[in-house]
Residue frames as a rotation matrix with the C-alpha (Angstrom) as fourth column:
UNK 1
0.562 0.827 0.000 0.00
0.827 -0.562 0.000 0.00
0.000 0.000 -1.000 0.00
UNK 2
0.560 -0.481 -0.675 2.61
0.180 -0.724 0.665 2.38
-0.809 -0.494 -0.319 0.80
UNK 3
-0.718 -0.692 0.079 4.92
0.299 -0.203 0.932 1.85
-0.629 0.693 0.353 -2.43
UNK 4
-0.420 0.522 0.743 1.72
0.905 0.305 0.297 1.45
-0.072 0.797 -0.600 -4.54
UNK 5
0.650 0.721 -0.238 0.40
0.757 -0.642 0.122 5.14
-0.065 -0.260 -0.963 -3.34
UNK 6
0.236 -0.692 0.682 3.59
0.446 -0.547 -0.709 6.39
0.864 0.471 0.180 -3.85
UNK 7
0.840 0.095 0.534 3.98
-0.154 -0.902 0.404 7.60
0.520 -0.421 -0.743 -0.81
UNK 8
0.417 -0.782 0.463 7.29
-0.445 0.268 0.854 5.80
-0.792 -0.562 -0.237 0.10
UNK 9
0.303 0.163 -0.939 9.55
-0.943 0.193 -0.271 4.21
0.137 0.968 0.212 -2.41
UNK 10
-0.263 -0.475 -0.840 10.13
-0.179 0.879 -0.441 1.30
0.948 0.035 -0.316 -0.22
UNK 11
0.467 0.165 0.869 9.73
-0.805 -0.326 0.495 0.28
0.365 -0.931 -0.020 3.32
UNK 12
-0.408 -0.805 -0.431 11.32
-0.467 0.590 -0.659 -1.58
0.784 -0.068 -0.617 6.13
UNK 13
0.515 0.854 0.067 9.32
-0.348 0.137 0.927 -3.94
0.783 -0.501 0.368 8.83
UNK 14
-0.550 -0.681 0.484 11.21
-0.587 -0.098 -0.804 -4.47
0.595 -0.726 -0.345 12.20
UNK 15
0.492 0.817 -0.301 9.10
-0.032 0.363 0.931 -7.29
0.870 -0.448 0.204 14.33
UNK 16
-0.502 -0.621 0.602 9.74
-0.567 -0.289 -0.771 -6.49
0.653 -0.729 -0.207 18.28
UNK 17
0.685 0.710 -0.165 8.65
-0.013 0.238 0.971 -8.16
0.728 -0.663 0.172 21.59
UNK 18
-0.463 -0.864 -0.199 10.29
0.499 -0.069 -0.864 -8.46
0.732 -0.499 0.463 24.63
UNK 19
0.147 0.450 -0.881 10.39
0.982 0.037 0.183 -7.07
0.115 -0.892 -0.437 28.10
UNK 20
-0.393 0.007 0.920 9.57
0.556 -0.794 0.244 -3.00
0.732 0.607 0.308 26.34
UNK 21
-0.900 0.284 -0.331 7.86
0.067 -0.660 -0.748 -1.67
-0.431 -0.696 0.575 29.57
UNK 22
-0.689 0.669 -0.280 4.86
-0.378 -0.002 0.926 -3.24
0.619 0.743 0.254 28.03
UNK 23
-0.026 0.718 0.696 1.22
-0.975 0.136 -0.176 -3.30
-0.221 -0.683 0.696 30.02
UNK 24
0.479 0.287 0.830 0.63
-0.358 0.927 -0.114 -6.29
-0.802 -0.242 0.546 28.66
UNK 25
-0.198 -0.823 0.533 3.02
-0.145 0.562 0.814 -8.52
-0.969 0.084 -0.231 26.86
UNK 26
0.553 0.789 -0.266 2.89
-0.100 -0.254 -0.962 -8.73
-0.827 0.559 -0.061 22.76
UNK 27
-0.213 -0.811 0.546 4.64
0.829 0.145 0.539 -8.79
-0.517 0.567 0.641 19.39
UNK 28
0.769 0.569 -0.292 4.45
0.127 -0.583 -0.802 -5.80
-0.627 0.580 -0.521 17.28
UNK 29
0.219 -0.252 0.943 5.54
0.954 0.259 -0.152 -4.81
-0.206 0.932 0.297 13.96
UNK 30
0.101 -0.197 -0.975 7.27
-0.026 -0.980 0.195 -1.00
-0.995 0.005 -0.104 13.10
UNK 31
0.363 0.050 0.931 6.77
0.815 0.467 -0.343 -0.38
-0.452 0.883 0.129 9.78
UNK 32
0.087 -0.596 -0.798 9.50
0.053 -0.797 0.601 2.25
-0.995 -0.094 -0.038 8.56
UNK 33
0.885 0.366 -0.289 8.63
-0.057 -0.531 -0.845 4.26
-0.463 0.764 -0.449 5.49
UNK 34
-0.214 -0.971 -0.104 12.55
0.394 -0.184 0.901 4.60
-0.894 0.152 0.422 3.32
UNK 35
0.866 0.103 -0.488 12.93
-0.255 -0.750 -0.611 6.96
-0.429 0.654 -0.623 0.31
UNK 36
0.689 -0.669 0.277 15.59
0.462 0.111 -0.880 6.72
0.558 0.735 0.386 -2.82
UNK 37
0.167 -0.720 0.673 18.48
0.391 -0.579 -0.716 7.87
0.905 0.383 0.185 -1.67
UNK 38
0.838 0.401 0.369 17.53
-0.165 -0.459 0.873 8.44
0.519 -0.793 -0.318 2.36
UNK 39
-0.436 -0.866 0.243 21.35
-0.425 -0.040 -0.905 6.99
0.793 -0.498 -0.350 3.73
UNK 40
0.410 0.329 0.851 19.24
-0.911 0.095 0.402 5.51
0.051 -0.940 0.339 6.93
UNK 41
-0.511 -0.507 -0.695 21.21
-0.074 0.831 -0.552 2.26
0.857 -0.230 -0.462 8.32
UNK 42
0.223 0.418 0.881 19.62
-0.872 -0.317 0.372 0.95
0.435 -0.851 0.294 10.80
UNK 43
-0.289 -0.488 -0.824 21.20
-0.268 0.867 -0.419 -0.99
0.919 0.100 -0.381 13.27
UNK 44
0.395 0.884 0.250 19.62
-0.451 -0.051 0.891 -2.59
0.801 -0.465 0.378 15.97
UNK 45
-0.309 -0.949 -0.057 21.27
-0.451 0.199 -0.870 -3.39
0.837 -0.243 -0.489 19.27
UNK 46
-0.539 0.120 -0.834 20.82
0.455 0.875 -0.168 -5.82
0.709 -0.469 -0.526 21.81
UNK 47
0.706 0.554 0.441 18.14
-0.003 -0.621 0.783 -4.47
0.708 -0.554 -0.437 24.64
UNK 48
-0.198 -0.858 -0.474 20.15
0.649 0.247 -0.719 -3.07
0.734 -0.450 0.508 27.61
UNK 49
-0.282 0.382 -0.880 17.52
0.849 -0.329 -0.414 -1.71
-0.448 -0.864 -0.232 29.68
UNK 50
0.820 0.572 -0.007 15.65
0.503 -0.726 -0.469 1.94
-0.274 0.381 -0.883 29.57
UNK 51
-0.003 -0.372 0.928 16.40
0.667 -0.692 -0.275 5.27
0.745 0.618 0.250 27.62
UNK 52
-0.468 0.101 -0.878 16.86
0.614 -0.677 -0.406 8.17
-0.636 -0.729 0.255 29.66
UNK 53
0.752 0.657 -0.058 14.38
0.539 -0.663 -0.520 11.49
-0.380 0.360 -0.852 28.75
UNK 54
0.602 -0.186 -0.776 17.42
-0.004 -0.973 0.229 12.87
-0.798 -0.135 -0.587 27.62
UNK 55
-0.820 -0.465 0.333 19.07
0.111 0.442 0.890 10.50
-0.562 0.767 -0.311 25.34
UNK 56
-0.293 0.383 0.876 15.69
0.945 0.258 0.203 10.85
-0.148 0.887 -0.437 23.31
UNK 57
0.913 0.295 -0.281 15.34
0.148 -0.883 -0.445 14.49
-0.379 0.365 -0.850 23.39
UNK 58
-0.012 -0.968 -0.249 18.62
-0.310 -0.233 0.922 14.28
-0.951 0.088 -0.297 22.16
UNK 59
-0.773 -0.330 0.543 17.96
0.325 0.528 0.784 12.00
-0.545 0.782 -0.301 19.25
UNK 60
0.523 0.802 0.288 14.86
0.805 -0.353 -0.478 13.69
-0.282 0.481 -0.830 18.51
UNK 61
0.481 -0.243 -0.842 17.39
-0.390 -0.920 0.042 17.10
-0.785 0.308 -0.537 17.59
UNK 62
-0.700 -0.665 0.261 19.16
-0.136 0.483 0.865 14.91
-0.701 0.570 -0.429 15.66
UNK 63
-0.425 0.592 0.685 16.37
0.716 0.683 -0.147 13.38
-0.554 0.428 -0.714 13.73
UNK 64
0.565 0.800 0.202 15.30
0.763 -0.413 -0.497 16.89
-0.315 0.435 -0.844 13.20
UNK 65
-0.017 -0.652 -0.758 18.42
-0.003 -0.758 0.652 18.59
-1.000 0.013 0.011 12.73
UNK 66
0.998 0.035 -0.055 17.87
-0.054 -0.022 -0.998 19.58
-0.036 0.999 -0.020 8.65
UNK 67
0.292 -0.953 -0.077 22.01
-0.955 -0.295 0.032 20.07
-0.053 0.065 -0.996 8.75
UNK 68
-0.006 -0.371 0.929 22.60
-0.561 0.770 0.304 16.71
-0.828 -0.519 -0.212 10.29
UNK 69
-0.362 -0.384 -0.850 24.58
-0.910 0.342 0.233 14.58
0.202 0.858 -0.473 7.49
UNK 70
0.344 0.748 0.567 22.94
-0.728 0.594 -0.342 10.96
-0.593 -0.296 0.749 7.56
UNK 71
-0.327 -0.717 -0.615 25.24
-0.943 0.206 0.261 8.52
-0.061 0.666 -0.744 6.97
């Protein structure tokens, strides 16, 4: 649906479960959108416990930083 609408020109599906600080226990599926030419690598590292509120307001500036080179 997503390539066929054009609105992605590819996509990537990531299937998680685990002990996520989930109410109730599950599998889910992240379904990440990728564009010609986007450089995203994603690499996915072993769980090692929570995020601090600052390590993701951190990666959220990143994520939005329009400068930020994306290798």
């Amino acid at each position: 649906m997503l390539v066929n609408s054009k609105l992605c020109s590819d996509y990537d599906v990531i299937q998680s479960n685990g002990p996520y600080e989930q109410d109730v226990d599950h599998v889910h599926f992240h379904i990440i959108p990728r564009y010609a030419n986007d450089h995203v690598r994603i690499e996915l590292q072993p769980y090692k416990g929570k995020v601090t509120v600052e390590e993701l307001n951190e990666l959220v500036k990143l994520v939005n930083d329009p400068n930020h080179k994306k290798t």
